[in-house]
C-alpha positions as CSV (number, residue, x, y, z in Angstrom):
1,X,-86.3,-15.5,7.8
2,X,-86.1,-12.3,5.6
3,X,-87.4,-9.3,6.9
4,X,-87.9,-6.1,5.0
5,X,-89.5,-3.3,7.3
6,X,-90.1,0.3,5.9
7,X,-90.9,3.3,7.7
8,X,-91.0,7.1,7.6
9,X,-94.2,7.1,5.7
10,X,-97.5,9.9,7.2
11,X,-99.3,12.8,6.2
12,X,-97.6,15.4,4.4
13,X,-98.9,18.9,2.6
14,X,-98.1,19.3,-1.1
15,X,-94.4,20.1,-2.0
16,X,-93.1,18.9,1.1
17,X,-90.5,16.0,1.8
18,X,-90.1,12.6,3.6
19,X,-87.9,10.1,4.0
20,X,-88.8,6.3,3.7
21,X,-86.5,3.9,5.7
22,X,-86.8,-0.2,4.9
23,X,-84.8,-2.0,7.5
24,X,-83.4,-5.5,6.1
25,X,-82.4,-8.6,7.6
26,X,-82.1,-12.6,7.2
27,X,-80.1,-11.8,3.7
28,X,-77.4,-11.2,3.1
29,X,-77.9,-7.2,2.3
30,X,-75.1,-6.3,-0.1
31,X,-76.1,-9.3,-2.4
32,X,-79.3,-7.6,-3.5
33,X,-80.4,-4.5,-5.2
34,X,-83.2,-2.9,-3.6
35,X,-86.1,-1.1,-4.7
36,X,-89.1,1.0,-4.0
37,X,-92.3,0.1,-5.3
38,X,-95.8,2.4,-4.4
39,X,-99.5,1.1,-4.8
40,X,-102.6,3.1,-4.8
41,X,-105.9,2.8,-4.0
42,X,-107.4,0.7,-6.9
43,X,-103.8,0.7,-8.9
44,X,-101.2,-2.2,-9.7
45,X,-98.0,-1.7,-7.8
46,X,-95.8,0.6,-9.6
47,X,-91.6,0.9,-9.9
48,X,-90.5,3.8,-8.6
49,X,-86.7,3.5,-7.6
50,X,-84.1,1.1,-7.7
51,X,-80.6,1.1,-6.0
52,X,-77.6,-1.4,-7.1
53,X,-75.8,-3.6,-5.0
54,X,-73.2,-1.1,-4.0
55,X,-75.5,1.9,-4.0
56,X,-73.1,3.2,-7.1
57,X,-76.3,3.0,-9.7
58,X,-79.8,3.9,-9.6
59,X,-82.8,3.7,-11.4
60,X,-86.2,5.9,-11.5
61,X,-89.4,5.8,-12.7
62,X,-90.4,8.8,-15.0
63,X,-92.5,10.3,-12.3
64,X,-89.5,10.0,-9.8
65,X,-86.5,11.5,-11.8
66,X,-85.3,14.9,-10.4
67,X,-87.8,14.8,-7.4
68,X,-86.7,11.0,-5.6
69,X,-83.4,10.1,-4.7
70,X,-82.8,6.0,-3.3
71,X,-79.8,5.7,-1.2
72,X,-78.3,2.5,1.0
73,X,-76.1,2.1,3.8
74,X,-74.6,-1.5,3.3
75,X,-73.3,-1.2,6.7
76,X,-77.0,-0.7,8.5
77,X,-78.6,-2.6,6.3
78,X,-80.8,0.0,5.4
79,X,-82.1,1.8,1.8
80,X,-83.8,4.8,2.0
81,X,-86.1,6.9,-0.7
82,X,-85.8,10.5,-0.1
83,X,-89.1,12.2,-1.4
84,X,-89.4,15.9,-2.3
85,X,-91.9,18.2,-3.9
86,X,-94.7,15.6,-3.2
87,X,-97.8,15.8,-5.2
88,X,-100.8,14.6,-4.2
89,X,-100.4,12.1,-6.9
90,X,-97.7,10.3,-4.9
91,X,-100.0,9.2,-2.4
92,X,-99.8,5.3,-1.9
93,X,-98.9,2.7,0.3
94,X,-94.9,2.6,-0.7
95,X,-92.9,-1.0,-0.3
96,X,-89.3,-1.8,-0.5
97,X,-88.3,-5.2,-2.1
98,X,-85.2,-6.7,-2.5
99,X,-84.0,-8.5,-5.9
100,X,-80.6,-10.7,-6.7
101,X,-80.9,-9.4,-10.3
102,X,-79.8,-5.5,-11.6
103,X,-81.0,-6.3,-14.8
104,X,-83.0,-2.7,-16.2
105,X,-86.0,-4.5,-16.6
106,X,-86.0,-7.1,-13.9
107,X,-86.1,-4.4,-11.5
108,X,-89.2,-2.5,-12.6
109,X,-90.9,-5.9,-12.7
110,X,-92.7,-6.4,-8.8
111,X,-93.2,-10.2,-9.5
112,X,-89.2,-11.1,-10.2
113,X,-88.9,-9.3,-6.6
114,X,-87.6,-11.9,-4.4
115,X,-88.5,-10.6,-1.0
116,X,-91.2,-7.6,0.1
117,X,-91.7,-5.3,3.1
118,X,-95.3,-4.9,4.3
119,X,-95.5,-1.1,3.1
120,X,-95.6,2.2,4.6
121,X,-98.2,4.8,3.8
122,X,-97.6,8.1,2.5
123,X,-100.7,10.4,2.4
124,X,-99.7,13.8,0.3
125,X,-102.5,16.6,1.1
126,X,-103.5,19.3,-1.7
């Protein structure tokens, strides 16, 4: 069956960075875009990054551009989210999905996601 298994996630001050890992298999990897969703406490799930097929196009929530940066590696199965200048407002429990469809705004949409992770926590410290 599909697996989607993220990691990377911890404690981490104010303007520092981490890198979020979501380890794939039981699909076929390079048929789906993938993308980062985060949930906080008492939120919906939000978009925050999506990566095409090839890894040649992106996508970013307002509160991601210029600070996030999504990246895959077809060959290890594997997207990442690369996470810099954290704020405290980017603490949440972050999940990687994977979706057949690039459409703009089927990917910013978490229930046309076809498969989830189970999340990894990022806790950003004032």
């Amino acid at each position: 069956q599909v697996q989607l298994v993220e990691s990377g996630g911890g404690l981490v001050q104010a303007g520092g960075s981490l890198r979020l890992s979501c380890a794939a298999s039981g699909l076929t990897f390079s048929n789906y875009a993938m993308t980062w969703f985060r949930q906080a406490p008492g939120k919906e799930r939000d978009f925050v990054a999506a990566i095409g097929h090839s890894g040649g196009s992106t996508y970013y929530a307002d509160s991601a551009k210029g600070r996030f940066t999504a990246s895959r590696d077809n060959a290890q199965n594997t997207v990442y989210l690369t996470m810099n200048s954290l704020k405290p407002e980017d603490t949440a429990v972050y999940y990687c999905a994977a979706v057949r469809s690039w459409a703009y705004f089927t990917v910013r949409q978490a229930p046309a996601m076809d498969f989830w992770g189970k999340g990894t926590l990022v806790t950003v410290s004032s």
